[in-house]
N, C-alpha and C positions, 0 to 999 in steps of 0.2 A: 504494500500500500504506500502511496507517497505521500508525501510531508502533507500537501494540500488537501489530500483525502481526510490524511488523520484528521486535521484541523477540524474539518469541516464536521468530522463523525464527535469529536472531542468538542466543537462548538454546540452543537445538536444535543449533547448533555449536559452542559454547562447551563445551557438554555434552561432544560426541564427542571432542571435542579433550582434553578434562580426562580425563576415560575412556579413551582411546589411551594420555598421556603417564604414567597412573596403571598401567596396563594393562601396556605398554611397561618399565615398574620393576619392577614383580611379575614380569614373567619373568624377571629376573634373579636372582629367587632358585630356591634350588634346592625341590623337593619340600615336603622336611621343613621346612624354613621359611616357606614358603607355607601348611602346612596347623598349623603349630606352634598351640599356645594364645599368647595375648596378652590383654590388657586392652584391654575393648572392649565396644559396644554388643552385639555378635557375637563368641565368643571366636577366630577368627582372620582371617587376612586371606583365605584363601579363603571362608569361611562368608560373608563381609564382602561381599564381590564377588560371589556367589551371591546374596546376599541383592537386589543392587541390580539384576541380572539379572530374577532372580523378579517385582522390583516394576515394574519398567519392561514386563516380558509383560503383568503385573496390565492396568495402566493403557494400556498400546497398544491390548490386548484391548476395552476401555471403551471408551475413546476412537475406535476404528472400530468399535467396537459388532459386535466378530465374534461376540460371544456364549459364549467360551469359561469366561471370570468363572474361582472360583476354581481350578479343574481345572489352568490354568496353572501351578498349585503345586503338581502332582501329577509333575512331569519331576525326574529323579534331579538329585542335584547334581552339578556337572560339575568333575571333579578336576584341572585344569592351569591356570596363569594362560595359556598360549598357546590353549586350547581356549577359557578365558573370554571372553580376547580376541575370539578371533572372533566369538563369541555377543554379544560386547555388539555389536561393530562393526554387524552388524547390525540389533540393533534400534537402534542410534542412527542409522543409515540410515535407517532408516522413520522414528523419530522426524524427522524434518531433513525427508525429503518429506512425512507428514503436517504439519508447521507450516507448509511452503513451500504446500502447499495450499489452508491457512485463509482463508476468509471472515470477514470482521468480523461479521456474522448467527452463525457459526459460535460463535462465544468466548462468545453467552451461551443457545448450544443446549444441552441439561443432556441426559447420557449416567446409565447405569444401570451401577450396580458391584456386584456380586454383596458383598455383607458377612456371605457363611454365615449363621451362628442369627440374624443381626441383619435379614436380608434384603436385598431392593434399597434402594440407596439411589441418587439423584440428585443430580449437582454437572454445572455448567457446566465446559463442554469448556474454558473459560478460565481459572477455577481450578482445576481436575484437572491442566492444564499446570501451571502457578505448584509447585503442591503437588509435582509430579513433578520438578521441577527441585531443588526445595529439598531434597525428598529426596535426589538425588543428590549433594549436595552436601555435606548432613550425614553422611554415610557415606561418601563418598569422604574428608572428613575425618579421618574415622577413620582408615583404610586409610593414608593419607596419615603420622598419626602412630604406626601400627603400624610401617610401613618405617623411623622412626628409630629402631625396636629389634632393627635388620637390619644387616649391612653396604650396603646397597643404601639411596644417596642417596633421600629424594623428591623428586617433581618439580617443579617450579616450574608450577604449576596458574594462574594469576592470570593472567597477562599476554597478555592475548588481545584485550580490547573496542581498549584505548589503544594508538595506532599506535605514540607514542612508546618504549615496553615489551612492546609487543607479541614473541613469541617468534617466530624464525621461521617453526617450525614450524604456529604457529597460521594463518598466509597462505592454507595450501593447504586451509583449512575456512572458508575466507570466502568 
């Protein structure tokens, strides 16, 4: 496997891991906290968390080329962080087997994304990854400093690649 592959199969669990231990916080709040307003890219942490739901369907939908494109964005928003939960667990499932599948040919096969009034547009399966990550990242962000205007600590997201700070919990995604 080459360096790029690994990345990308070692991004894809980094991912889930950060998303469970993010995921994981958020049920600890109750309801009205969860769907409260806040300052944000998204005004709360459930729209927050929907929002990265929606974008990871977007881009799985591309990226195995089911053909679904925007319509993905047509499923209601899903009201519980324990319901989100599960939905992301999910796609971060498939995320994790689609990278563990990858071919090096593959990263610079170019997939079609449906861009509404703009149309199709084409990006390699290799950066439509990168892109996908980073999105998640920057919005889990968020989310991240939404919870410190919560009683509900956040969670310590980081410590996953480095054995030496590794969290425990990170082991069992490796």
């Amino acid at each position: 496997m080459s360096i790029a592959l690994e990345h990308l199969s070692l991004m894809a669990r980094n991912n889930a891991y950060a998303n469970d231990r993010l995921l994981e916080a958020c049920c600890e709040l109750d309801q009205a906290q969860f769907a409260a307003e806040r300052s944000g890219f998204f005004p709360s942490i459930r729209e927050t968390l929907n929002h990265i739901c929606e974008v990871d369907r977007y881009y799985l939908d591309a990226l195995k080329e089911e053909g679904r494109g925007r319509s993905v964005y047509d499923a209601p928003p899903i009201d519980t962080a324990a319901e989100l939960r599960a939905v992301q667990q999910g796609l971060d499932r498939s995320l994790i087997s689609f990278c563990d599948d990858l071919r090096e040919a593959d990263l610079e096969r170019t997939v079609a994304q449906d861009r509404s009034e703009k149309g199709r547009h084409f990006e390699t399966i290799g950066t439509t990854l990168l892109h996908l990550f980073q999105h998640q990242v920057h919005h889990r962000g968020q989310v991240h400093a939404m919870l410190s205007g919560t009683g509900v600590a956040p969670p310590q997201l980081d410590e996953f690649f480095l054995k030496f700070e590794r969290h425990p919990v990170a082991e069992s995604y490796l």
